[in-house]
C-alpha positions in Angstrom: 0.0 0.0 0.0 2.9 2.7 1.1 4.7 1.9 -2.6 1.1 2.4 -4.7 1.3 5.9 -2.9 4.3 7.1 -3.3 3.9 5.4 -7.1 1.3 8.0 -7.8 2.1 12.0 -8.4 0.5 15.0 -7.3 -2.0 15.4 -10.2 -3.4 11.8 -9.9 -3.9 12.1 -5.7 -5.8 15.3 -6.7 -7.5 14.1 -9.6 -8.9 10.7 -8.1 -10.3 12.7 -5.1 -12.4 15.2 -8.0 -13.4 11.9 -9.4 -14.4 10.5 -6.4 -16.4 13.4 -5.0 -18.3 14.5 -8.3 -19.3 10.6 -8.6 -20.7 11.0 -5.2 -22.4 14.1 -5.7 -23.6 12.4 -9.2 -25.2 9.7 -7.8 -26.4 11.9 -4.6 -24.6 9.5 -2.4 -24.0 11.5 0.6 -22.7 9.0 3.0 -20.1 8.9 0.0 -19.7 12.6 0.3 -19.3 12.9 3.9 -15.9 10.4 3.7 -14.2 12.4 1.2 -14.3 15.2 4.2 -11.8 15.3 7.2 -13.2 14.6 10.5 -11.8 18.1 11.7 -13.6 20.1 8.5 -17.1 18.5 9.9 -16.6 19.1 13.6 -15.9 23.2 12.1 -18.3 23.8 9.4 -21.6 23.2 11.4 -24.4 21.7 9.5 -22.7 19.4 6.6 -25.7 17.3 6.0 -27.7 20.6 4.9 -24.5 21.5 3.0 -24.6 18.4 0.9 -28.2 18.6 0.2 -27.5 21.6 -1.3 -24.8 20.6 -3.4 -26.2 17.9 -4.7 -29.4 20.7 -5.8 -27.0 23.1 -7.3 -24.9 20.4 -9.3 -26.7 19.7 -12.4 -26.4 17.4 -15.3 -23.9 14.2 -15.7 -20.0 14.8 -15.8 -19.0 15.7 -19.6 -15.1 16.7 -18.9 -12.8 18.3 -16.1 -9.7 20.3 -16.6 -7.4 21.4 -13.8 -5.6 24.7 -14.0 -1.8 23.6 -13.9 -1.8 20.7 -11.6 -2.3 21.4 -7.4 -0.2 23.3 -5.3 1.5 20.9 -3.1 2.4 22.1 0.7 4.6 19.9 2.8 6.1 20.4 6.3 8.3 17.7 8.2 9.2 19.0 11.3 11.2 16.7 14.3 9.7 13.5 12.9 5.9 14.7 12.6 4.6 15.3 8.5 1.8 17.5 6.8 1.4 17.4 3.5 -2.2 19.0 1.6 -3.2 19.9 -1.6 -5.0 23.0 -3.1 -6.6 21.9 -6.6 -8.9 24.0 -8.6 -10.9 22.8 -11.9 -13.3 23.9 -14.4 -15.8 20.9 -15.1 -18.4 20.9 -17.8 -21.8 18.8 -17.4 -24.4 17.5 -19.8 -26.1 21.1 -17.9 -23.6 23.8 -17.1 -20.2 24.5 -16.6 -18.7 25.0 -13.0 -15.4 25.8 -11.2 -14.3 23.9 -8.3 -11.4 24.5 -5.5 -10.3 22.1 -2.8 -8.1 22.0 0.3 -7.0 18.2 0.5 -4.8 17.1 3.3 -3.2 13.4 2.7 -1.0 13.2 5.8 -1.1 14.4 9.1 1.3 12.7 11.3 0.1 14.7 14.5 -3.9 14.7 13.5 -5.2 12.1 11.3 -8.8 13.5 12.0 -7.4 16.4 9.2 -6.8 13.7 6.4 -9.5 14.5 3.7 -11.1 17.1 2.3 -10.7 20.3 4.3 -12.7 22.9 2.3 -14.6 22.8 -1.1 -15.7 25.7 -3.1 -18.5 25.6 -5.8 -19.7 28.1 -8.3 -21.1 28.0 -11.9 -18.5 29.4 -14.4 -21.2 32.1 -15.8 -21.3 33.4 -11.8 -17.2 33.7 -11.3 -16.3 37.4 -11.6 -12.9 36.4 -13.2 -13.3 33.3 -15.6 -9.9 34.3 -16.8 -8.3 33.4 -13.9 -8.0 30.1 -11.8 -11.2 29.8 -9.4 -9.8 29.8 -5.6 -13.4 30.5 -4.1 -12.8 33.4 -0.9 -9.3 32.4 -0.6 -9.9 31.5 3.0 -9.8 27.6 3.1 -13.0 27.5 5.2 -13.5 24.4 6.3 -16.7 22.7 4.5 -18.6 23.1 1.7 -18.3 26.4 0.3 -21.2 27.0 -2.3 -21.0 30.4 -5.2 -18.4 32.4 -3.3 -15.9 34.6 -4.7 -13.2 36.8 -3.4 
């Protein structure tokens, strides 16, 4: 298991976790949902079942194609034997209904809290609603912890 991870780079750790959450939200699977998030990002965001109800009403249509905007930005700290590592992705995705822009906060190790492993914060908006569609969608560009749905800076 530790070799298959280490086997895989950045862009595949971040694109199997888009894959994995817009099949859940496809399928309206919350309990599916709700394991792609960190212990730690439920526990601060409040009310995540409402959250994903809503997602799953503002998500439309059946994944056409995704596109991410130069691979994720990888942070990493080892520091007197304890490791983080996390992830900040952002997409546009097109469905058989609408286009949308996505950004996620992943974190895939914490040494010192493994209740952080998972998705930390997810953004959401529809590509028509972004006030810069020129530019790589990084929702509020305050990591809150949750489910983040049509913000922008």
């Amino acid at each position: 298991m530790r070799k298959m991870f280490f086997a895989r780079n950045n862009n595949q750790i971040a694109n199997e976790q888009l894959e994995a959450l817009l099949e859940a939200i496809q399928s309206k699977n919350a309990q599916a949902v709700k394991e792609l998030f960190s212990d730690n990002a439920w526990a601060e965001s409040g009310n995540m079942e409402k959250s994903i109800l809503v997602l799953f009403d503002y998500f439309q249509g059946e994944l056409v194609s995704y596109k991410s905007w130069a691979g994720p930005s990888v942070h990493a700290t080892k520091n007197h034997g304890e490791y983080w590592k996390s992830y900040d992705c952002t997409y546009d995705f097109e469905t058989t209904q609408d286009k949308y822009r996505l950004a996620m906060e992943i974190i895939t190790v914490d040494t010192t809290d493994a209740d952080n492993i998972g998705i930390r914060s997810l953004y959401i908006i529809r590509f028509e609603d972004d006030t810069d569609q020129n530019c790589a969608y990084w929702g509020d560009g305050e990591h809150t912890p949750g489910i983040n749905i049509g913000k922008t800076e």
